[in-house]
C-alpha positions as CSV (number, residue, x, y, z in Angstrom):
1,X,89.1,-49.1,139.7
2,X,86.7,-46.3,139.2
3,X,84.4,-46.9,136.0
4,X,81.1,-44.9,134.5
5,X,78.3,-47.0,135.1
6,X,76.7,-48.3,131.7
7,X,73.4,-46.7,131.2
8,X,71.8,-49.6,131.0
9,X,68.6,-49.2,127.7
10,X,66.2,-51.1,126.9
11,X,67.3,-52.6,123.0
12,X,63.2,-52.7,122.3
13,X,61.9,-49.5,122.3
14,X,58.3,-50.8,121.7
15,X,56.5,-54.5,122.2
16,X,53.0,-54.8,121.7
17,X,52.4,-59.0,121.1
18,X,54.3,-59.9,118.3
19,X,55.5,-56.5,116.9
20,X,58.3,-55.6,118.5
21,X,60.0,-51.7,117.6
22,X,63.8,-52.0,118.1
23,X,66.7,-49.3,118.4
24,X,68.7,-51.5,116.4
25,X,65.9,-51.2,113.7
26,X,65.2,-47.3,114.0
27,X,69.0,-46.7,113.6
28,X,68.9,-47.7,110.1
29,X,65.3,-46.9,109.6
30,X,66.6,-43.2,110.0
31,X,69.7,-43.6,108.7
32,X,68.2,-44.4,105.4
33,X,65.7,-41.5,105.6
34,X,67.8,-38.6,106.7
35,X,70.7,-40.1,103.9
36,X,68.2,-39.8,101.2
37,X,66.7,-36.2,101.9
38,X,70.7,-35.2,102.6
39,X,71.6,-36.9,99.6
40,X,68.8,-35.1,97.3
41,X,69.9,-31.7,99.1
42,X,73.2,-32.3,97.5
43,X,71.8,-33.3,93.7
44,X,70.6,-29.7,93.3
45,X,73.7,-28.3,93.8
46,X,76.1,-27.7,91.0
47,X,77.4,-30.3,88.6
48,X,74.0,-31.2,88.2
49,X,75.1,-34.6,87.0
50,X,72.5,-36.6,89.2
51,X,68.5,-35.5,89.4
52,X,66.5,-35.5,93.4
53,X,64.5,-37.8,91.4
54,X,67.1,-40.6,90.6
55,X,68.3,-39.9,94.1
56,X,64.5,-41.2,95.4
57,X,63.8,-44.0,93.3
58,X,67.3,-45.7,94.8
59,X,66.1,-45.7,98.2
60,X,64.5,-49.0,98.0
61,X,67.9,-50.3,96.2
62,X,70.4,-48.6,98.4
63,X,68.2,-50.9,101.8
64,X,68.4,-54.0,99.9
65,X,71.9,-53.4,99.3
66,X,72.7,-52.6,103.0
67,X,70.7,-55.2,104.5
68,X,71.6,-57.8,102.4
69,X,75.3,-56.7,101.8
70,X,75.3,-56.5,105.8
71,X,74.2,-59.7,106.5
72,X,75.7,-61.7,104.1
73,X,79.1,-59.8,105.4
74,X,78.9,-60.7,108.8
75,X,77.7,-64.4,107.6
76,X,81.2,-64.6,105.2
77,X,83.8,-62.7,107.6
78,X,82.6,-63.1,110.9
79,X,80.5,-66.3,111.9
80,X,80.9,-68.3,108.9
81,X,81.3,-71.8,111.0
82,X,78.0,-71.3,113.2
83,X,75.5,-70.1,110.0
84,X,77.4,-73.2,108.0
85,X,75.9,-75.6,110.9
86,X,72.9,-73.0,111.5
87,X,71.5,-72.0,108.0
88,X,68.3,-71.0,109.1
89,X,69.9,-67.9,111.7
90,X,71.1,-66.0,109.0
91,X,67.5,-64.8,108.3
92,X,67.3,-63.6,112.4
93,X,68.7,-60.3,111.5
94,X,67.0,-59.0,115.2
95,X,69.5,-60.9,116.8
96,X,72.1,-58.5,115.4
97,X,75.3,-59.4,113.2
98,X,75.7,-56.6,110.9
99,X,78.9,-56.0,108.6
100,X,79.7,-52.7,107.4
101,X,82.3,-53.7,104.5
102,X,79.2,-56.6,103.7
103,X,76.6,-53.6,103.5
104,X,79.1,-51.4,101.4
105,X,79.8,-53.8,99.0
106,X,75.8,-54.4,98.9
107,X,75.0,-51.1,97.9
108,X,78.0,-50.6,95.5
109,X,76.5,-53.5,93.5
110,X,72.8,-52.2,94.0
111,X,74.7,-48.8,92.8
112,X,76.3,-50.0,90.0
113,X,73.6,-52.0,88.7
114,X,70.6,-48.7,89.1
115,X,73.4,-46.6,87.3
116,X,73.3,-49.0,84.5
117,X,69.7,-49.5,84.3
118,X,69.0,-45.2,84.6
119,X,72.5,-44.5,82.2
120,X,73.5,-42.1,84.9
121,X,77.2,-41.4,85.7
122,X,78.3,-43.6,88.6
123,X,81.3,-41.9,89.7
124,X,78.8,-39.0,90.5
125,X,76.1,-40.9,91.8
126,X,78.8,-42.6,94.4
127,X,80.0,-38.8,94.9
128,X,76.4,-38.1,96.2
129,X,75.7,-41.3,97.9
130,X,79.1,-41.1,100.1
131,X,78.7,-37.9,101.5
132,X,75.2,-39.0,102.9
133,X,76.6,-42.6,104.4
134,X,78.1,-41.2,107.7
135,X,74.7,-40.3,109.0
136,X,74.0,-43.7,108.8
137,X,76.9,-45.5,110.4
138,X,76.7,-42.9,113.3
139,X,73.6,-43.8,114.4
140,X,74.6,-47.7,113.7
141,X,77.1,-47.3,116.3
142,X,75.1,-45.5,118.9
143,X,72.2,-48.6,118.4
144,X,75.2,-51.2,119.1
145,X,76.2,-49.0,122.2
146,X,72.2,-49.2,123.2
147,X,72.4,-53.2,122.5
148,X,75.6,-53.4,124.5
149,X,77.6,-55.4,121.7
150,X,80.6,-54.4,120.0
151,X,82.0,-53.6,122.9
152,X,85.7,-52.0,123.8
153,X,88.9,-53.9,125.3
154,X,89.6,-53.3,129.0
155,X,91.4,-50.1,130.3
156,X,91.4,-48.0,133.2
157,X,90.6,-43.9,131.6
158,X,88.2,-42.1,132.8
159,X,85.4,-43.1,130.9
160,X,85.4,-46.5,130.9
161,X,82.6,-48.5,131.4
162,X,81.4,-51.9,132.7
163,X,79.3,-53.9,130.2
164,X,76.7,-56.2,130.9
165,X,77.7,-59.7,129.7
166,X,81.3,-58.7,129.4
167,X,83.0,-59.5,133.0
168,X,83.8,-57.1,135.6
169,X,86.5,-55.1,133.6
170,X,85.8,-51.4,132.6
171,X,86.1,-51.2,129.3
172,X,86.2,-48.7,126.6
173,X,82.8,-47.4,124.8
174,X,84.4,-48.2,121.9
175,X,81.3,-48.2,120.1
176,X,80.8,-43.9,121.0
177,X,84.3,-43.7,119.6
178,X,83.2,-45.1,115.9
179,X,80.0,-43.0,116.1
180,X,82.2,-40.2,116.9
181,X,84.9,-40.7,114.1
182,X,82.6,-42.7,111.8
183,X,80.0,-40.7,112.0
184,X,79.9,-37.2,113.1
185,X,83.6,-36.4,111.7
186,X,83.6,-38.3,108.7
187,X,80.3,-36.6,107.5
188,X,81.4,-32.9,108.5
189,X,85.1,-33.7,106.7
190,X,82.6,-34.9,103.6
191,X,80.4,-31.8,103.7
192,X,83.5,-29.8,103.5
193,X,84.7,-31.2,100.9
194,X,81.7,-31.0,98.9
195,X,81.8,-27.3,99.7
196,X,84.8,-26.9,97.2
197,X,83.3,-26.8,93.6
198,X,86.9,-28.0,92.1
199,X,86.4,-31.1,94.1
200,X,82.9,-31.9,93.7
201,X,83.3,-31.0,89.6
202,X,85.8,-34.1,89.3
203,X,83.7,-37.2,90.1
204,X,85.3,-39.7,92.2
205,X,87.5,-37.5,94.8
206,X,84.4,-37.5,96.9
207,X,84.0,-41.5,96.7
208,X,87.6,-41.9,97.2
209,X,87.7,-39.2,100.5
210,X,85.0,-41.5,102.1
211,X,86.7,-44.6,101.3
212,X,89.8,-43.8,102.5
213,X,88.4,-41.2,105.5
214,X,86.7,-44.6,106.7
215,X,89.4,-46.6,106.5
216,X,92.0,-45.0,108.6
217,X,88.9,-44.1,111.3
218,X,87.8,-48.0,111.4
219,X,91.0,-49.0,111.6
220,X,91.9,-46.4,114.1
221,X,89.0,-47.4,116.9
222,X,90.0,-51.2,116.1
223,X,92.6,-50.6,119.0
224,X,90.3,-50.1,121.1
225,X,87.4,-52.4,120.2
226,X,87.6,-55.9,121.5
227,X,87.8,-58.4,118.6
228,X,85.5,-61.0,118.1
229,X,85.5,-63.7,120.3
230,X,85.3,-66.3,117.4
231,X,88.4,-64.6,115.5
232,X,90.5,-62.9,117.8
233,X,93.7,-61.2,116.3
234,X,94.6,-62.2,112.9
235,X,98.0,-61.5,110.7
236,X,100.4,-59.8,112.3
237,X,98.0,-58.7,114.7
238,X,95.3,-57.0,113.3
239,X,91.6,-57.6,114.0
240,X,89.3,-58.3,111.0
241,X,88.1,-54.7,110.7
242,X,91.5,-53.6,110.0
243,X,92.4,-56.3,107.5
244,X,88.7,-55.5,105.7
245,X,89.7,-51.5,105.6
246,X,93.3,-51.8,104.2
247,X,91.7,-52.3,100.8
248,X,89.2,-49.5,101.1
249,X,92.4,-47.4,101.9
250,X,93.8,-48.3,98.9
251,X,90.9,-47.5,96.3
252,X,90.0,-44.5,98.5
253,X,93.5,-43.5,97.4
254,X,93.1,-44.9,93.6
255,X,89.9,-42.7,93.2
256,X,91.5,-39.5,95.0
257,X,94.3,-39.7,92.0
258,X,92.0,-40.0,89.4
259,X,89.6,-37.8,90.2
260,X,92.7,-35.0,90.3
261,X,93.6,-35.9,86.9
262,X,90.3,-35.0,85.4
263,X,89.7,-31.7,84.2
């Protein structure tokens, strides 16, 4: 069966002693970094609602939300058996085990909670926040395609590729597929979107575009992502990314309505 071989990277990028630079690491590192600048870009524009500066001071928020959100996630949904018997691993956050619906509902708390403490609208705030996320979740996916996890189920196209650790099945780079949708799409159909002043004028369409844009993508490259080993299919089916996005589908859908019936 023909297969693309993996190209096989090195998940540390730098190890000097003890300090150790990972790609896992950098992804969110920069996809932090370039969320924030993108995400101040936007606050100049146009309703005006949110300042660059209130966009700056929630950088150190929105990483506590994401990394605490993410690894409490993955500790709830995922693996909640092994940290139960092995408390201490949930701190080994370089081992991996990272949940996006954990770090979203992190920095929606973080989010809701600066809004309160600054008075600032959070419907707008979200608005801003949103548009910048994809950046980050594409370059999450391509670091769990450097660390070979996450991979995709077996098939026989094209592309498919043989995974360290996995067995000698090609499999789909299922991972490429999220960055691709996740990522890269979702952030151009955002940027669109905010192009439209009627859209970006009524707080929440935005919020509820991303919600409901990530949704139907997650749930999408679940068909070709290999579930978890520990949880298999669920009801009727469906892994536990798809059973996690169904209600982010919903609200995404919620917001979209409301935001239309604001003037």
């Amino acid at each position: 069966m023909f297969a693309l071989p993996y190209p096989y990277i090195d998940p540390v990028l730098v190890e000097i002693g003890p300090f150790v630079i990972r790609w896992y690491a950098l992804a969110y590192l920069f996809g932090l970094i370039l969320g924030w600048q993108y995400a101040r870009r936007l606050a100049k524009y146009p309703p005006n609602r949110i300042a660059p500066l209130d966009v700056d001071d929630f950088l150190i928020w929105a990483t506590a939300g994401v990394i605490l959100g993410g690894r409490l996630g993955y500790v709830l949904f995922y693996r909640t058996e092994f940290y139960i018997a092995n408390p201490l691993a949930i701190a080994q956050i370089w081992k991996g085990g990272m949940s996006f619906h954990g770090g979203l509902l992190g920095v929606v708390v973080a989010g809701v909670l600066y809004c309160r403490l600054r008075r600032l609208p959070i419907l707008s705030f979200a608005d801003l926040i949103f548009c910048a996320a994809p950046i980050g979740l594409g370059l999450g996916r391509i670091a769990n395609f450097i660390n070979g996890e996450l991979v995709g189920r077996p098939s026989n196209v094209p592309w498919a590729m043989v995974f360290p650790g996995f067995g000698p099945e090609p499999r789909h780079p299922s991972q490429l597929y999220q960055a691709a949708l996740e990522g890269l799409v979702l952030f151009v159909l955002m940027h669109l979107l905010w192009r439209v002043e009627a859209i970006r004028n009524r707080a929440g369409i935005l919020s509820g575009a991303f919600l409901l844009g990530y949704g139907i993508f997650r749930s999408f490259a679940e068909f070709f992502r290999q579930p978890d080993a520990n949880l298999g299919f669920l009801y009727a089916g469906a892994t536990m990314g798809q059973l996690l996005s169904m209600p982010m589908i919903v609200a995404g859908l919620i917001l979209i309505w409301l935001g239309a019936r604001r003037r």
